[in-house]
C-alpha positions as CSV (number, residue, x, y, z in Angstrom):
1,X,6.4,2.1,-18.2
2,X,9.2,1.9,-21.0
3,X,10.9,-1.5,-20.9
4,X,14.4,0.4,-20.4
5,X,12.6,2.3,-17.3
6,X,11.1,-0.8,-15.7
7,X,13.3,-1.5,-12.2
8,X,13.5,-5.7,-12.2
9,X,11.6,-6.6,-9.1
10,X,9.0,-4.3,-8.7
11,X,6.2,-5.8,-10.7
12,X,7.2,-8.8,-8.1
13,X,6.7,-6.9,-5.5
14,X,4.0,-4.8,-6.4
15,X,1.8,-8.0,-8.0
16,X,2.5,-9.8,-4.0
17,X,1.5,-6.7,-2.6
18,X,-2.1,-6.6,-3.6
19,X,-2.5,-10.7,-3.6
20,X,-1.3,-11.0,-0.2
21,X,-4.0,-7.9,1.0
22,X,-6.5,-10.1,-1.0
23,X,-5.5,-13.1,1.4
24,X,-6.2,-11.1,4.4
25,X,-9.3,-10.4,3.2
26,X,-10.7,-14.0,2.3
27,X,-9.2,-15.1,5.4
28,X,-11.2,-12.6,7.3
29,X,-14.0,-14.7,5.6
30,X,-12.6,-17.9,6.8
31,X,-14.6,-19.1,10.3
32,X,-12.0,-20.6,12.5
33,X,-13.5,-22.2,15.1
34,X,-14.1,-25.0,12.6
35,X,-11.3,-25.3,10.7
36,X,-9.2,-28.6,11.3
37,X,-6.2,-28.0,14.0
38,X,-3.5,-29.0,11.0
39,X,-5.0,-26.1,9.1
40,X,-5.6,-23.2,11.5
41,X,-1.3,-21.9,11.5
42,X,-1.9,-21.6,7.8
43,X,-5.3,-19.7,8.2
44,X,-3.3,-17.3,10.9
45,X,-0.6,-16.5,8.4
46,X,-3.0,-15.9,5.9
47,X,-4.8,-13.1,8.0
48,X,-1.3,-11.1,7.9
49,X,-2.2,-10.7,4.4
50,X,-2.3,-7.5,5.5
51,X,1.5,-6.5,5.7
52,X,1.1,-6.5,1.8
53,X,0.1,-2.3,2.9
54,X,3.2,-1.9,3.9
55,X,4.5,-3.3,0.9
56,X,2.8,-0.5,-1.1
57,X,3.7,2.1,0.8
58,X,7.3,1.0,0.6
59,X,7.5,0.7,-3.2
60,X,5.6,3.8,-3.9
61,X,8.9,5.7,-1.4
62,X,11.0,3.9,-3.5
63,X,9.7,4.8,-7.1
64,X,8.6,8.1,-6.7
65,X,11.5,9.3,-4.7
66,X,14.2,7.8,-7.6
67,X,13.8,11.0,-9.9
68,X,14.1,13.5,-7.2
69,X,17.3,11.9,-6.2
70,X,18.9,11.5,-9.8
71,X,18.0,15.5,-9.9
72,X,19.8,16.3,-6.3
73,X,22.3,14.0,-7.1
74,X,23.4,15.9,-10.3
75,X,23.2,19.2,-9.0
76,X,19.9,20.4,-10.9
77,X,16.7,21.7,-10.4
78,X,13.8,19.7,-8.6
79,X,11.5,17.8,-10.9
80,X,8.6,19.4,-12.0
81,X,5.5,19.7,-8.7
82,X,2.8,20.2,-11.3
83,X,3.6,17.3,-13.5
84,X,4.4,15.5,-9.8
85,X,0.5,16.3,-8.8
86,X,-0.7,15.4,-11.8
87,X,0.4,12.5,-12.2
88,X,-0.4,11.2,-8.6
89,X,-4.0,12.6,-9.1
90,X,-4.5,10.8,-12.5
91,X,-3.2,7.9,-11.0
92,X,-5.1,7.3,-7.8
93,X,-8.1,10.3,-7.8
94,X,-10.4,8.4,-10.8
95,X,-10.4,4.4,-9.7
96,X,-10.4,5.7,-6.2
97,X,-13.4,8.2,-6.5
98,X,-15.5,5.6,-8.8
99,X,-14.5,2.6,-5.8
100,X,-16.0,4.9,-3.2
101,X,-18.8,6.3,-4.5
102,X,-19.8,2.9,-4.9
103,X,-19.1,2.0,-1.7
104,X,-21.3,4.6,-0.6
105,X,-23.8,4.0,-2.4
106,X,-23.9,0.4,-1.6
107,X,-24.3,1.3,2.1
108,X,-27.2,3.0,1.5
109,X,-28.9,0.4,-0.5
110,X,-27.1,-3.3,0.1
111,X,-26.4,-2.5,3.8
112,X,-29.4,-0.5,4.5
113,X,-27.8,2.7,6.6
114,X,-29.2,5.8,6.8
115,X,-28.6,9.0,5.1
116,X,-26.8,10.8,8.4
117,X,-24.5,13.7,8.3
118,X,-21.2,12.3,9.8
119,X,-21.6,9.3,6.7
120,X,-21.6,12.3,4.4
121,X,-18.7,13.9,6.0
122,X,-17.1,10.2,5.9
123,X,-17.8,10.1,2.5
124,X,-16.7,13.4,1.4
125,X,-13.5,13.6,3.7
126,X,-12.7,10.7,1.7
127,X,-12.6,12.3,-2.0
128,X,-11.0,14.8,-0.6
129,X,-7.7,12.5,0.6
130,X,-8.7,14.0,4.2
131,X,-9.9,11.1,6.0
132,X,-6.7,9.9,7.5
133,X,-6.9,12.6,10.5
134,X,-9.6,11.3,12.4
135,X,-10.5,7.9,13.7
136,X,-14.3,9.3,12.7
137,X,-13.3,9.6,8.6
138,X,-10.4,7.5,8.8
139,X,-12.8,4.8,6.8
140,X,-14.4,6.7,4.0
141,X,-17.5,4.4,3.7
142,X,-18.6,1.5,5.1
143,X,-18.8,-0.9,2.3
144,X,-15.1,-0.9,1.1
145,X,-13.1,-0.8,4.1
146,X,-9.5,-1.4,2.5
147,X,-9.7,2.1,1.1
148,X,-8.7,3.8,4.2
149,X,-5.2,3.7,2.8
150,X,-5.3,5.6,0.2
151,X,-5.5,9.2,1.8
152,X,-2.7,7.8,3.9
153,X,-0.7,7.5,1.0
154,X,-2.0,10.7,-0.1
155,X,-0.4,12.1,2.8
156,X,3.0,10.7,1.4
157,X,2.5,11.7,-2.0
158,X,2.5,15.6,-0.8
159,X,5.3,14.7,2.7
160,X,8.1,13.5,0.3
161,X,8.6,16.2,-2.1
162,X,8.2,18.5,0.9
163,X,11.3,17.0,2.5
164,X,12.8,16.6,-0.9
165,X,12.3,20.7,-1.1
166,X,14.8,21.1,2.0
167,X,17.1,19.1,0.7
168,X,17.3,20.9,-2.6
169,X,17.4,24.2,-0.5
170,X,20.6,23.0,1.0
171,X,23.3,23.8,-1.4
172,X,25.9,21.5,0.1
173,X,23.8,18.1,-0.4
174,X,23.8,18.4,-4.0
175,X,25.8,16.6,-5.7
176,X,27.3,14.9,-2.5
177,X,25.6,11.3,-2.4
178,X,26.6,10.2,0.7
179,X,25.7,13.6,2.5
180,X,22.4,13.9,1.1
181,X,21.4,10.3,2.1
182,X,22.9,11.1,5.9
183,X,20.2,14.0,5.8
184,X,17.0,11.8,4.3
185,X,18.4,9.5,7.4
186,X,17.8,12.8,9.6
187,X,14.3,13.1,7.8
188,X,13.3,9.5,8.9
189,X,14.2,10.4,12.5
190,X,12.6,13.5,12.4
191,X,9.5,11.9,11.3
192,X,9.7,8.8,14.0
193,X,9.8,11.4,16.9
194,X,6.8,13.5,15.4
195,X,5.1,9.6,15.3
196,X,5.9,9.7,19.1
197,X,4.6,12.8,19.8
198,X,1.2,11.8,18.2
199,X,1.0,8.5,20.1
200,X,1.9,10.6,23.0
201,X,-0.7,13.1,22.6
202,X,-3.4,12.0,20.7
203,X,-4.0,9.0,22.9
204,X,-7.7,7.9,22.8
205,X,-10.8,7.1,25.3
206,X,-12.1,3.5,25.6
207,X,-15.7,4.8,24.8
208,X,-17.0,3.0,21.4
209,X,-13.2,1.7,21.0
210,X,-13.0,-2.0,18.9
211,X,-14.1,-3.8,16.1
212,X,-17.3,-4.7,18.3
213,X,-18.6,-1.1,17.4
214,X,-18.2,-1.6,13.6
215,X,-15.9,0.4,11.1
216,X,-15.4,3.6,13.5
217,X,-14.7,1.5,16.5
218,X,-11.7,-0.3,14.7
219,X,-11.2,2.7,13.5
220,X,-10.6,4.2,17.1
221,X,-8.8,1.0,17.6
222,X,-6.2,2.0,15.4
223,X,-5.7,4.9,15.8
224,X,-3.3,6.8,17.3
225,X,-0.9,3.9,16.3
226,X,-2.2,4.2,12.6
227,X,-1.3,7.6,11.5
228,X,-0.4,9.4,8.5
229,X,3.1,10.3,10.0
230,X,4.0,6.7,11.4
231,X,3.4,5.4,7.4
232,X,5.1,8.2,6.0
233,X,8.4,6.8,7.6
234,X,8.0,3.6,6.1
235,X,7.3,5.2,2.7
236,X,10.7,6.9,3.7
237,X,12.0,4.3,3.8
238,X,11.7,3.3,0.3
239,X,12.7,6.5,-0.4
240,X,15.9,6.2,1.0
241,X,16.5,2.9,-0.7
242,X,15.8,4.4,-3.7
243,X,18.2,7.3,-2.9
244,X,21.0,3.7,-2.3
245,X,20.0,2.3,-5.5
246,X,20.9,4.9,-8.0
247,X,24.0,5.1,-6.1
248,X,25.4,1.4,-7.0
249,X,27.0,0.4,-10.4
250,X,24.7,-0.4,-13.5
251,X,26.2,-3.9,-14.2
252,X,24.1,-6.9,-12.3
253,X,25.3,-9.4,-10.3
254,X,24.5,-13.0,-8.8
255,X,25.3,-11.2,-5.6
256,X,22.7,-9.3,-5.3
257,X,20.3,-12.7,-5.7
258,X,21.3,-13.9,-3.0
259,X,21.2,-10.5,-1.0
260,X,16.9,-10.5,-2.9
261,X,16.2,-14.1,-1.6
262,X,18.1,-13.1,1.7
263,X,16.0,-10.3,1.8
264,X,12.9,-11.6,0.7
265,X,13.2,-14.6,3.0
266,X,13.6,-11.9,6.1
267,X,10.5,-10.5,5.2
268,X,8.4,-13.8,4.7
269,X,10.0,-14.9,8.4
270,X,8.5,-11.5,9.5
271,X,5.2,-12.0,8.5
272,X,5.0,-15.9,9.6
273,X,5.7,-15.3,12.8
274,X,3.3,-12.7,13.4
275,X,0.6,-15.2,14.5
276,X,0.8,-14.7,18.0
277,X,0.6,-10.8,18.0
278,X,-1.1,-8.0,17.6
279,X,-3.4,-8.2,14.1
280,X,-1.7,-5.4,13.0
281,X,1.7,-6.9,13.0
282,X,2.8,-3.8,15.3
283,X,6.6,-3.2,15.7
284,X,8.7,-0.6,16.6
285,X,7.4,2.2,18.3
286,X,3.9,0.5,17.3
287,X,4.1,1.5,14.1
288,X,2.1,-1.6,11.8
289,X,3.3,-4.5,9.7
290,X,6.4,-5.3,11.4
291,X,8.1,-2.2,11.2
292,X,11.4,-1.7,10.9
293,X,12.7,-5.3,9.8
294,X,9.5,-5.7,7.3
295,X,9.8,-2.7,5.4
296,X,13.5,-2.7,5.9
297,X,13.3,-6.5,4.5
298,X,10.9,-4.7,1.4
299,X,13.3,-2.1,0.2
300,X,16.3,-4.6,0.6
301,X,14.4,-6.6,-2.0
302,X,13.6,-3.9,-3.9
303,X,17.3,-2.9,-4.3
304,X,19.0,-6.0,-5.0
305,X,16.3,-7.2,-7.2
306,X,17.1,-4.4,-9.6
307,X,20.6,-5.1,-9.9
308,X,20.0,-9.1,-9.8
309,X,21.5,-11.3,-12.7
310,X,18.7,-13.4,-13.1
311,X,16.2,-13.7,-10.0
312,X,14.0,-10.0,-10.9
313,X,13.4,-10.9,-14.1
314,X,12.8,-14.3,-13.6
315,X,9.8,-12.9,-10.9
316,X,8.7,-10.4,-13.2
317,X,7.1,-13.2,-15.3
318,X,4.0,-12.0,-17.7
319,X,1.0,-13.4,-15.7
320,X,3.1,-11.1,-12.6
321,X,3.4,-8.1,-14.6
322,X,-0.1,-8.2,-15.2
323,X,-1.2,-8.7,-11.8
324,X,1.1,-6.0,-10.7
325,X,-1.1,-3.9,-13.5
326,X,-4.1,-4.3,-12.6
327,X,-3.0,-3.8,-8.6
328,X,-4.7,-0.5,-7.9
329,X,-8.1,-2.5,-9.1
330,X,-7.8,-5.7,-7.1
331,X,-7.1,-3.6,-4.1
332,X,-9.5,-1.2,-4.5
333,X,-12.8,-3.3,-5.9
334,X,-12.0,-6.2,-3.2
335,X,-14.0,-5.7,-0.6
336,X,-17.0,-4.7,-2.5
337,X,-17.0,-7.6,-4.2
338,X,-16.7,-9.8,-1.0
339,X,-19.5,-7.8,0.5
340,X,-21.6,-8.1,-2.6
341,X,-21.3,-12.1,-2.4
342,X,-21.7,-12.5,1.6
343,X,-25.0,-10.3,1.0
344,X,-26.5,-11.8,-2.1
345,X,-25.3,-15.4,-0.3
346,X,-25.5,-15.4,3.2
347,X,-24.0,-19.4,2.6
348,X,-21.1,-18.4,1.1
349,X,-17.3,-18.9,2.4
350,X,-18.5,-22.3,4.1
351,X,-21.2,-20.6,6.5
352,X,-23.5,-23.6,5.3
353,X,-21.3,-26.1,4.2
354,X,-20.7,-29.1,6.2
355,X,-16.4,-28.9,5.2
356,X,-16.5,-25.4,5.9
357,X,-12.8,-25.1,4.4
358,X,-14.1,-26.6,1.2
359,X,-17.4,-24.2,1.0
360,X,-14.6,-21.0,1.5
361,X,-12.3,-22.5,-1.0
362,X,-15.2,-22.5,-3.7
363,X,-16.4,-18.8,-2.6
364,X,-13.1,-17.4,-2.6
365,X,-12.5,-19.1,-6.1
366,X,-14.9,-17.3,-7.3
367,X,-14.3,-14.0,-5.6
368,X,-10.7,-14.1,-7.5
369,X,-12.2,-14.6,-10.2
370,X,-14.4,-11.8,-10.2
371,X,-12.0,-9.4,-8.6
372,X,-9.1,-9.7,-11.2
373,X,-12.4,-9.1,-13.9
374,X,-13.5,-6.2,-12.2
375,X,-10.1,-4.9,-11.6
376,X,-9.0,-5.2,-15.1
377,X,-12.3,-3.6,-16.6
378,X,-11.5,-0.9,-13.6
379,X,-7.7,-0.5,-15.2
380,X,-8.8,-0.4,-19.1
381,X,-11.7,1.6,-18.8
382,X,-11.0,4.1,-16.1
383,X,-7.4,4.1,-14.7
384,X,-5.4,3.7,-18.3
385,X,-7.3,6.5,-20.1
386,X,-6.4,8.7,-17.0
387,X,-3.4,7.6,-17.0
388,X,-2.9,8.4,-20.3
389,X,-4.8,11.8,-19.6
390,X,-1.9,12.8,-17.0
391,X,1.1,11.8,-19.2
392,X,-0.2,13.8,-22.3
393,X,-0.5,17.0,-19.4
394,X,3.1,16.1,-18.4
395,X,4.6,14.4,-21.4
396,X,7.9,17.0,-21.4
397,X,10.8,16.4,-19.4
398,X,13.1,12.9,-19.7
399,X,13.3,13.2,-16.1
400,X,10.0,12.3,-14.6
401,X,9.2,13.4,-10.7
402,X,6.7,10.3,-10.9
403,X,7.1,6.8,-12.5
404,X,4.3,5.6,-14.9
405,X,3.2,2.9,-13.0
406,X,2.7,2.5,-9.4
């Protein structure tokens, strides 16, 4: 992203996003039935790490949504869909295709499963974005769990422009701000009651149903309460504070600090009192990660962040901005690399050490360590040069339907 394009803030938010999914991870590691009592409220907040999806899905609303808005706002035509598509596709199809074929492969071989058909159709279900509709596909392989989110995003990539088409075939929301955000209000509540309806009739037998039962039982766990719909109204969300941001005056202000560390402090109470709960942090209308006053909490941030004095760019530090670059890679190479290290030591993350928390401080040391190598090789070598691929496809109009990074 240009420097004048970067939004102050998102890099921040983007960068926490992917370490606090890495938390959630190694504290899945973490065995706490012998942990000291002083440490285990730390070790529960830690397993929330998880609300760092919604985090994703929030940004991604807000980002790709800000083009189609400057467009509707000024009365013009829609960004470009092709150069919308390919973007997305040379952003997310290459790392994620590579991430679960090894995944796939490494279930076969490291974790010893059979060749069967319904892991094939897992696996290819997967490459296709088309896991996300069935608590059978909804994890694409076994060995790199966290990628179940991606088609789920997918699912947003293709449900925003679609709403964003209605609104541009209504001739009295463009160029009327305030109108056009009342109707992407009437979109989010559109898409809660079609969340309803699913919870309402897709409910699901006990038969095979928890974590007991491995990947597909969580899986059936989840769902119906994990759906592509339900997400798609918290990537609305974004959208629509995206849709609020371009709305407010260029200059920056100290007010909007303290409405960021307002914000980001609402968020951080969300998630620390979530020990106690469901492990999915399921809110309203038991939709995950604290919904709405997380993701609510998210795109605040996001908002005042970009039109903050000093605190977005103080967060959007180097060593943050490259986190935040390399994101797509920590999140998508995790969990292999955790799997790889619990197989290859079955002692690792304090199994066999006498101070357990001391063995799964060393082990996840070195996971970090491995996962920010692996994810940077993953950005240079194989994200960045598709990347670049897409933009040369695209690289016409000023007026981008999808931001660089993301």
């Amino acid at each position: 992203m240009r420097s004048q394009d970067r939004l102050a803030g998102a890099d921040f938010l983007r960068a926490m996003a992917c370490l606090l999914v890495l938390a959630h991870h190694l504290a899945l590691r973490l065995d706490m039935r012998r942990i000291p009592d002083e440490l285990a409220t730390t070790a529960n907040v830690l397993r929330f790490g998880n609300f760092g999806v919604a985090i994703f899905f929030v940004l991604s609303g807000f980002l790709l949504a800000r083009p189609f808005w400057r467009a509707l706002d000024a009365g013009g035509a829609m960004p470009s869909l092709r150069h919308y598509a390919i973007r997305r596709s040379a952003r997310i199809a290459p790392g994620f295709w590579v991430a679960a074929s090894v995944g796939f492969v490494l279930g076969l071989t490291l974790l010893a499963l059979p060749v069967t058909p319904e892991l094939v159709v897992r696996y290819v279900s997967g490459l296709l974005f088309m896991s996300q509709w069935h608590w059978r596909t909804l994890f694409p392989v076994e060995a790199n769990g966290p990628l179940w989110s991606i088609p789920f995003e997918a699912t947003s990539y293709v449900l925003l422009p679609a709403c964003f088409l209605l609104l541009f075939r209504w001739p009295p929301l463009r160029q009327r701000p305030f109108l056009a955000r009342f109707a992407w209000l009437c979109v989010i509540v559109v898409v809660l009651l079609a969340h309803l309806a699913i919870l309402s009739l897709f409910a699901l037998d006990d038969i095979g149903r928890g974590w007991a039962y491995g990947l597909q039982g969580g899986a059936k766990e989840w769902m119906p309460k994990y759906n592509p719909i339900g997400f798609f109204a918290v990537f609305a969300l974004g959208a629509l504070a995206a849709g609020i941001e371009i709305m407010l005056p260029a200059r920056r202000s100290s007010w909007f600090d303290a409405m960021a560390l307002l914000a980001l402090a609402t968020a951080g109470f969300r998630l620390l009192i979530s020990p106690g709960g469901s492990a999915e942090g399921y809110g309203w209308l038991d939709i995950p990660y604290g919904f709405p006053v997380f993701p609510l909490a998210v795109a605040t941030a996001l908002v005042s962040l970009s039109h903050s004095q000093y605190l977005g760019r103080l967060l959007d530090n180097a060593p943050v901005r490259y986190i935040a670059k390399i994101s797509f890679g920590i999140y998508i190479w995790q969990e292999i690399i955790l799997t790889l290290i619990q197989r290859l030591d079955p002692n690792s993350f304090g199994a066999a050490s006498a101070n357990v928390v001391t063995g799964w401080l060393q082990s996840c040391g070195l996971t970090v360590a491995l996962v920010f190598l692996v994810a940077s090789l993953s950005y240079y070598l194989l994200e960045r040069p598709a990347i670049d691929f897409g933009n040369r496809l695209t690289s016409s109009p000023p007026d981008r339907a999808t931001p660089f990074k993301v």
